[in-house]
C-alpha positions as CSV (number, residue, x, y, z in Angstrom):
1,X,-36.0,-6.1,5.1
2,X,-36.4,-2.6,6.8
3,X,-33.4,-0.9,7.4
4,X,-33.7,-1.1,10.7
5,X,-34.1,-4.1,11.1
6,X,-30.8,-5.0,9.5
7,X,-28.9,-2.6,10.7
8,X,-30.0,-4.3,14.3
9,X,-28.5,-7.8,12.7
10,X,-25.8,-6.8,11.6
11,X,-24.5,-5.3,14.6
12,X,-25.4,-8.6,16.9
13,X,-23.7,-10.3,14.4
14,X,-20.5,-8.0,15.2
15,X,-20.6,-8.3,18.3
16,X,-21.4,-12.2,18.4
17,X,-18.2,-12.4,16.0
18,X,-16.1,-10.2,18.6
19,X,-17.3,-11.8,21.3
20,X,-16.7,-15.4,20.0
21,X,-13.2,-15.0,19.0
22,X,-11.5,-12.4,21.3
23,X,-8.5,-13.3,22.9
24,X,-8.4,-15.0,26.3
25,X,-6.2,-13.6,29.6
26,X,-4.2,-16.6,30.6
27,X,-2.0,-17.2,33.6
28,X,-0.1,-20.6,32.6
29,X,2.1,-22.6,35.9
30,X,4.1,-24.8,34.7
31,X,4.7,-23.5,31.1
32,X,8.7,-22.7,31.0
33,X,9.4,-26.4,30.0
34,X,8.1,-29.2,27.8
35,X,4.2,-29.4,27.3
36,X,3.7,-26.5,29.2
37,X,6.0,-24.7,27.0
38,X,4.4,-26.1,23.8
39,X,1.2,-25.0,25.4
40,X,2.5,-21.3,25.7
41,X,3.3,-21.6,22.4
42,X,-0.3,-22.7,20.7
43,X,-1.7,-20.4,23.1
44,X,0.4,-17.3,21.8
45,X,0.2,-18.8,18.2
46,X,-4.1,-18.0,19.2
47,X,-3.4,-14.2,20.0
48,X,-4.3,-15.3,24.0
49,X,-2.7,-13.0,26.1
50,X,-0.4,-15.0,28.4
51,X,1.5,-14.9,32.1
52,X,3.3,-17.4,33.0
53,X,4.5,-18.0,36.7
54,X,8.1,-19.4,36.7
55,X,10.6,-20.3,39.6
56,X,13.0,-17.8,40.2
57,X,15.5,-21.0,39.3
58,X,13.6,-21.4,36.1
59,X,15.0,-21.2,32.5
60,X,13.0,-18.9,30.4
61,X,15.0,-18.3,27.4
62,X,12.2,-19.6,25.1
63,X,9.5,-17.6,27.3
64,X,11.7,-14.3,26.4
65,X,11.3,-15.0,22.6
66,X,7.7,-15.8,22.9
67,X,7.1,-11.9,24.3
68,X,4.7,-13.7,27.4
69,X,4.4,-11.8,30.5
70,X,6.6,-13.4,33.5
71,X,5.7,-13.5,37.0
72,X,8.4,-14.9,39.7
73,X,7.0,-17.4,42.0
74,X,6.9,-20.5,44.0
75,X,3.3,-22.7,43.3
76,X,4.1,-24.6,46.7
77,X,3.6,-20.9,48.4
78,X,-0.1,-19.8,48.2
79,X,0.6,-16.3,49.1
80,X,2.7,-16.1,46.0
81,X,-0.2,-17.9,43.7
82,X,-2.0,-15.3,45.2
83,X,0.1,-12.3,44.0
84,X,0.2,-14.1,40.5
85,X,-3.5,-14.2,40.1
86,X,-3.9,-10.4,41.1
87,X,-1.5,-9.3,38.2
88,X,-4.4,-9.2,35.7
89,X,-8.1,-9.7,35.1
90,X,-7.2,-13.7,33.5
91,X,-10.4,-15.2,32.5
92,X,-8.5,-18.8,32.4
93,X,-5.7,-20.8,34.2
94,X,-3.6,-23.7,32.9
95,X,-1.5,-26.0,34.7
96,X,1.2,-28.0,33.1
97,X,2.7,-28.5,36.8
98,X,4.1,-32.2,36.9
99,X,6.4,-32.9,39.8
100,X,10.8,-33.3,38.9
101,X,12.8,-35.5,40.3
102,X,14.5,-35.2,43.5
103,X,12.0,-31.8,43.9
104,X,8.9,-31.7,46.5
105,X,5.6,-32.8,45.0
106,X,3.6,-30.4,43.8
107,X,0.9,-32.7,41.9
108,X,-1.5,-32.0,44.6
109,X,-0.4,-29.3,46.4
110,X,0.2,-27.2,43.7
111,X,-3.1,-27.6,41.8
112,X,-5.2,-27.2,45.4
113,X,-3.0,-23.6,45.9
114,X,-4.1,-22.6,42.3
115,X,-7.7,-23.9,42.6
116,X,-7.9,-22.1,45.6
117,X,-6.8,-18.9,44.1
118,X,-8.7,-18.9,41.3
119,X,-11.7,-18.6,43.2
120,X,-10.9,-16.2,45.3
121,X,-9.4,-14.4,42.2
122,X,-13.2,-14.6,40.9
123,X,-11.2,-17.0,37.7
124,X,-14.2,-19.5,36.7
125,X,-12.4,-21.7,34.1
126,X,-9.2,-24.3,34.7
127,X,-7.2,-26.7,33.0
128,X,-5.0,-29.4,33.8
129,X,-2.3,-31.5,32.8
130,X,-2.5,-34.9,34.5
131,X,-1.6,-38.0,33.1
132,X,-3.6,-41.4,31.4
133,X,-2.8,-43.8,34.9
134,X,-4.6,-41.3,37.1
135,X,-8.1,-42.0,38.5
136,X,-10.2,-44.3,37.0
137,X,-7.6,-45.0,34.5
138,X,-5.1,-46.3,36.9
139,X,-5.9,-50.2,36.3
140,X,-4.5,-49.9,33.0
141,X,-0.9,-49.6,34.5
142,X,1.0,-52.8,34.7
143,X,2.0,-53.7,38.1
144,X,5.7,-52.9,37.7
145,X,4.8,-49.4,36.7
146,X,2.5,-49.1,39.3
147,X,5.2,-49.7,41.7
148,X,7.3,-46.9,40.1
149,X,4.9,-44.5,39.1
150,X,1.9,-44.7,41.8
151,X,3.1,-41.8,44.7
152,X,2.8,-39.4,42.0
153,X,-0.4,-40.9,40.8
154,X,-1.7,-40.8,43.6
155,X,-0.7,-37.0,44.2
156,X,-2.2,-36.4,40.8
157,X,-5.5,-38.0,41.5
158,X,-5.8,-35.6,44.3
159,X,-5.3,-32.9,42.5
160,X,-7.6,-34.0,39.7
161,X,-10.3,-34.9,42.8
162,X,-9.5,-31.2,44.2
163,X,-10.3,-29.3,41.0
164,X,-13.4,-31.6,40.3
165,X,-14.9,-30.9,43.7
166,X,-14.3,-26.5,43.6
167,X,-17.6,-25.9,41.1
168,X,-15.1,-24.0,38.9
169,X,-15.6,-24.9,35.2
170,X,-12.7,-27.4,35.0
171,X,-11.3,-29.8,32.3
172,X,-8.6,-32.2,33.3
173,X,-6.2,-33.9,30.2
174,X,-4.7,-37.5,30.6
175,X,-2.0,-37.5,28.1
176,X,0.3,-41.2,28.1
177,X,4.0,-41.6,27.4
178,X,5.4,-38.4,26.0
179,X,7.4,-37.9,23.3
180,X,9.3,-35.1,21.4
181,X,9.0,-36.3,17.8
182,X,6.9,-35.0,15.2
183,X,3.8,-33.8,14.7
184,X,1.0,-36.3,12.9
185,X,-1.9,-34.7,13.0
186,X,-3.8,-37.4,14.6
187,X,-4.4,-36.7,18.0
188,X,-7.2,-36.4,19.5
189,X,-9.1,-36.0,22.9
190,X,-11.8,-38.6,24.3
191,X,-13.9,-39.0,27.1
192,X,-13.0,-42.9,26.5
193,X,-11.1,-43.6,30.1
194,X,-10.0,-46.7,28.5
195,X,-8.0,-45.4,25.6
196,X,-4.4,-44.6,25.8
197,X,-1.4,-44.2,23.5
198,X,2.1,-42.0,23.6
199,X,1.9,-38.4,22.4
200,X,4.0,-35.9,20.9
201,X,4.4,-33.0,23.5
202,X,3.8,-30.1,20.6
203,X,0.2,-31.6,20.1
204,X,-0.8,-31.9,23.4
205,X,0.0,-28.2,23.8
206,X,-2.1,-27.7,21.0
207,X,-5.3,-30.3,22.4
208,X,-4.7,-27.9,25.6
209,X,-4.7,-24.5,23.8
210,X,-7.7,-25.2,22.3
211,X,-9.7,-26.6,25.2
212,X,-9.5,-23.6,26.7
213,X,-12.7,-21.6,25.6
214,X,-14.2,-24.6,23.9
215,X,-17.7,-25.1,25.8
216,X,-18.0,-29.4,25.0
217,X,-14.7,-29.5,27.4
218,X,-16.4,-28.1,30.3
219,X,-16.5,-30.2,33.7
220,X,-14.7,-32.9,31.5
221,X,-12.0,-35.6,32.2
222,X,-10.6,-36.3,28.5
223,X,-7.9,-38.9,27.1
224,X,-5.1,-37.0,25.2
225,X,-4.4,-39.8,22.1
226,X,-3.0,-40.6,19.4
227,X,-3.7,-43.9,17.2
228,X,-0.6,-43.6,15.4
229,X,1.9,-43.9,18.6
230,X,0.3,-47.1,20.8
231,X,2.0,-47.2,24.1
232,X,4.1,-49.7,24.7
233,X,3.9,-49.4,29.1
234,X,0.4,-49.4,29.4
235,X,-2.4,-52.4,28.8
């Protein structure tokens, strides 16, 4: 091969190897507690550079440890979604929002107030946290759940139609029950609308973190599972 010519490879192949693994600008909502925390973590644990927008009520002694950049603000105010989103140049956006008790519901309004901001932000790729009772999946739920659970379905569903609807380059992840025990390696996402199980909070951060830049996950509604914790709620 002429020199050249090789010299030409073998600096695409540089730059294809740059390209392909550098390290992703993401703003997380929803990431000072529970999956969005564990999702902060894989993400860090991937050299992304991270923001996270937190209440100014929020605790974010973990967030302090993990080094992550921390922006002040209310998702439930788009003016202050909008501020967050003009702190960087973030190629992604997560949401691990998920309404508390006794606090306003943000399943919907939260995710349309990010949505919207990503676009005008130019930010082309967003994932989501739902949950496996949402949507299509919502027959599943036994009847008394339904009648516990099914105002914040519904709220979820919205969002989840929202972000479907905005022609960004969305994924959306069900997960079921959610638990904090260890991790077993099995878990696994699936386009199967039908499948459900619990799931251990660290893993999902993990299925999250590395749906972010993976291409087969684009414009996708996927099943966080795991085979090894059946749910005991759902059908």
């Amino acid at each position: 091969m002429k020199k050249p010519v090789a010299l030409m490879i073998a600096v695409a192949m540089s730059v294809f190897s740059f390209t392909a693994f550098a390290a992703e600008t993401v703003l997380v909502f929803g990431g000072n507690r529970a999956t969005g925390l564990e999702t902060v973590k894989a993400l860090v644990a991937k050299k992304d550079k991270v923001t996270v927008v937190v209440r100014p009520s929020a605790e974010v002694t973990d967030l302090k440890a993990l080094g992550v950049t921390m922006i002040t603000g209310d998702v439930l105010q788009p003016a202050d979604v909008q501020k967050a989103f003009a702190t960087a140049k973030f190629t992604v956006v997560v949401s691990a929002l998920g309404t508390l008790r006794g606090q306003p519901s943000i399943d919907f309004v939260g995710i349309k107030n990010i949505t919207d901001a990503a676009k005008a932000a130019g930010v082309k790729r967003m994932v989501i946290v739902t949950a496996i009772g949402v949507g299509d999946s919502n027959a599943m739920m036994p009847e008394a759940l339904k009648k516990m659970l099914q105002p914040v379905m519904i709220e979820k569903c919205k969002g989840e139609d929202y972000l479907v609807n905005s022609g960004l380059d969305y994924t959306i992840i069900r997960p079921g029950g959610l638990k904090n025990g260890p991790a077993t390696g099995k878990t696994s996402l699936t386009a199967d609308h039908t499948a459900h199980s619990d799931i251990n909070r660290e893993e999902l951060g993990k299925l999250v973190a590395s749906s972010v830049t993976d291409k087969a996950m684009f414009r996708k509604i996927m099943h966080a599972v795991d085979p090894t914790l059946p749910s005991a709620e759902m059908k």
